[in-house]
C-alpha positions as CSV (number, residue, x, y, z in Angstrom):
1,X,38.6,-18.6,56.4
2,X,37.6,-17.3,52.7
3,X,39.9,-15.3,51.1
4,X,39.1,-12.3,48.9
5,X,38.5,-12.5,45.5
6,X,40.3,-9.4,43.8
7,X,37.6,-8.0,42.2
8,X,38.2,-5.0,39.6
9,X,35.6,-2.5,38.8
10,X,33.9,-2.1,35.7
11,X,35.2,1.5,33.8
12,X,34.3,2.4,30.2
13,X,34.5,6.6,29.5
14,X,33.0,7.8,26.4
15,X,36.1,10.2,24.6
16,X,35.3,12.9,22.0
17,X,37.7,12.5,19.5
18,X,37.8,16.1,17.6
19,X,38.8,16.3,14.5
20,X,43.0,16.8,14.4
21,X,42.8,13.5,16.5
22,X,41.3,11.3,13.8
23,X,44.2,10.0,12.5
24,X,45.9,9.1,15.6
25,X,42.8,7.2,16.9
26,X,41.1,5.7,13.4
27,X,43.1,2.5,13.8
28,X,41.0,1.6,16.9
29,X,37.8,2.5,15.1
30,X,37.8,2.1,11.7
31,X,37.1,-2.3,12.0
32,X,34.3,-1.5,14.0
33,X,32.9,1.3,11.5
34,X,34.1,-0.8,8.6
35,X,31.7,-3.6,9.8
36,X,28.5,-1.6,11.2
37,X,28.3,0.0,7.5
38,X,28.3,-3.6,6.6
39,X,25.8,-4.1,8.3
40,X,23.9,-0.9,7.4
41,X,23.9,-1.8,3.5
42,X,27.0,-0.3,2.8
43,X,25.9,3.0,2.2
44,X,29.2,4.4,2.8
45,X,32.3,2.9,3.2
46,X,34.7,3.8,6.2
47,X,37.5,6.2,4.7
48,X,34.3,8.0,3.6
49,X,33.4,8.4,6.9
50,X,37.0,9.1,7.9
51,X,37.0,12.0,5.7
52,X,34.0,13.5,7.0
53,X,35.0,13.2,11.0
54,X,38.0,15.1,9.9
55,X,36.1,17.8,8.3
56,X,34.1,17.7,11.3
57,X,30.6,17.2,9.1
58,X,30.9,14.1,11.7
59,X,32.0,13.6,15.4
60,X,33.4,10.6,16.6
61,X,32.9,9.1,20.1
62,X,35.2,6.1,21.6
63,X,34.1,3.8,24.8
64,X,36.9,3.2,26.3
65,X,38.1,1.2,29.4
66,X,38.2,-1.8,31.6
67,X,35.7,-4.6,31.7
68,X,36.5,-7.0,34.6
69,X,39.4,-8.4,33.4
70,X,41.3,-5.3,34.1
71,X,42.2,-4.9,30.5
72,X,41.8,-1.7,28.6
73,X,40.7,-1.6,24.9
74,X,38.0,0.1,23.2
75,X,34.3,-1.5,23.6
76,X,33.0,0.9,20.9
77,X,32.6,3.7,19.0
78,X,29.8,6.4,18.4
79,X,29.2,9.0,15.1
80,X,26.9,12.1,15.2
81,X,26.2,14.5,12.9
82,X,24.7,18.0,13.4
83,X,21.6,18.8,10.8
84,X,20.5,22.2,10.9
85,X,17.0,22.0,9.8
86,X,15.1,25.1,8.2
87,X,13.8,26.2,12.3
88,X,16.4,23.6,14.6
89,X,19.6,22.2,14.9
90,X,19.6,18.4,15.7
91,X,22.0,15.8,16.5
92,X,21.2,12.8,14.4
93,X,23.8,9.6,15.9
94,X,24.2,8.1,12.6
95,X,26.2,4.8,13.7
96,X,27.1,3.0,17.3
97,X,28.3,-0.2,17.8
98,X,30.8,-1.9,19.9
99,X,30.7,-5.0,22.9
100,X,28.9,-5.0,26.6
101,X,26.9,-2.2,25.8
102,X,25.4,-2.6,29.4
103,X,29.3,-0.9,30.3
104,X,28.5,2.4,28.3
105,X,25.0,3.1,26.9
106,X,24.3,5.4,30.0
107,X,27.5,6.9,30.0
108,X,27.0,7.9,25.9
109,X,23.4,9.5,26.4
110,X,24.3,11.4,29.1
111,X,27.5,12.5,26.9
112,X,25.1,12.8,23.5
113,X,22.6,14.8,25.5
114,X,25.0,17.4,27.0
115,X,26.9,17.5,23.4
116,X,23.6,18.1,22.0
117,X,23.1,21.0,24.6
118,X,26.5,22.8,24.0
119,X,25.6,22.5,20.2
120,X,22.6,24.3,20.5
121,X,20.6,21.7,19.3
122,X,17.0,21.5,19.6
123,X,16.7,17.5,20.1
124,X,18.7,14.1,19.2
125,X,16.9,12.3,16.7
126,X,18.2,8.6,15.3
127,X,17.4,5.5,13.3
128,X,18.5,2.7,15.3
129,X,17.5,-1.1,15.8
130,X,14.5,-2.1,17.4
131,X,17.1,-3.2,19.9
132,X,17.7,0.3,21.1
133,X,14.4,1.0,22.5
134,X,14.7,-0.7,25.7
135,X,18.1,1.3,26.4
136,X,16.6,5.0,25.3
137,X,12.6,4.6,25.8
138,X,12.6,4.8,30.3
139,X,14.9,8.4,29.5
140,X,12.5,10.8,27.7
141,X,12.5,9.7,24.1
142,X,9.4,8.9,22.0
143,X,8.8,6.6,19.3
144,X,7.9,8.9,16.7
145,X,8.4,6.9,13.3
146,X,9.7,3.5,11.7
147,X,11.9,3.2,8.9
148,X,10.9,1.1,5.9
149,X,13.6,0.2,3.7
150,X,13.4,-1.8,0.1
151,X,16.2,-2.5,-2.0
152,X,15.8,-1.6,-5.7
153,X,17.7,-3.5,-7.9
């Protein structure tokens, strides 16, 4: 006779952290920001992007939960920023990162897209990887331009 296996389920939320909560939840973020603006060139560094969550020029989305091994932590983090352009409000995500993004990608456009809504915002426009377009492309978004970056030294 086979026995069961105890299998737990896979739960990652995607949390809004507002503003007054920075401070209590920056220690769970602020490695992970501190190393995708690494990554981004270094165009800020992360008590600079600290300051401006708690301003609220920025918002700040955690994924948090359990993978299968029943153990909570956080498997990422999300920042937005609201442009209001001369005609239209948009939300521009301006850094995501984290682990097992296959856990939470669909869970943070559906929360993106609704935040978006209750903003008033006309659409959600980012700069992302070329990785990103196989998570985003099958949900309504178009490719509309590439970035071109050179370094001037």
């Amino acid at each position: 006779m086979q026995t069961k296996q105890n299998i737990k389920e896979e739960q990652v939320a995607v949390i809004p952290i507002y503003p007054h909560e920075i401070d209590k939840y920056w220690g769970l973020v602020e490695f992970l920001i501190a190393e995708a603006l690494k990554y981004s060139g270094g165009f800020a560094n992360a008590n600079h992007i600290k300051d401006e969550l708690k301003k609220d020029a920025m918002q700040l989305f955690i994924m948090f939960g359990q993978d299968n091994d029943g153990e909570s932590k956080v498997f990422g983090c999300c920042t937005t920023r609201i442009f209001q352009n001369p005609n239209y409000k948009e939300l521009q995500p301006t850094m995501c990162t984290g682990k097992k993004i296959h856990l939470w990608v669909e869970q943070l456009r559906h929360t993106l897209e609704k935040f978006a809504k209750d903003n008033d915002c006309k659409r959600i426009c980012l700069i992302g990887r070329p990785g990103w377009k196989k998570f985003i492309i099958n949900h309504g978004w178009k490719v509309k331009h590439y970035e071109y970056q050179k370094e001037i030294k």
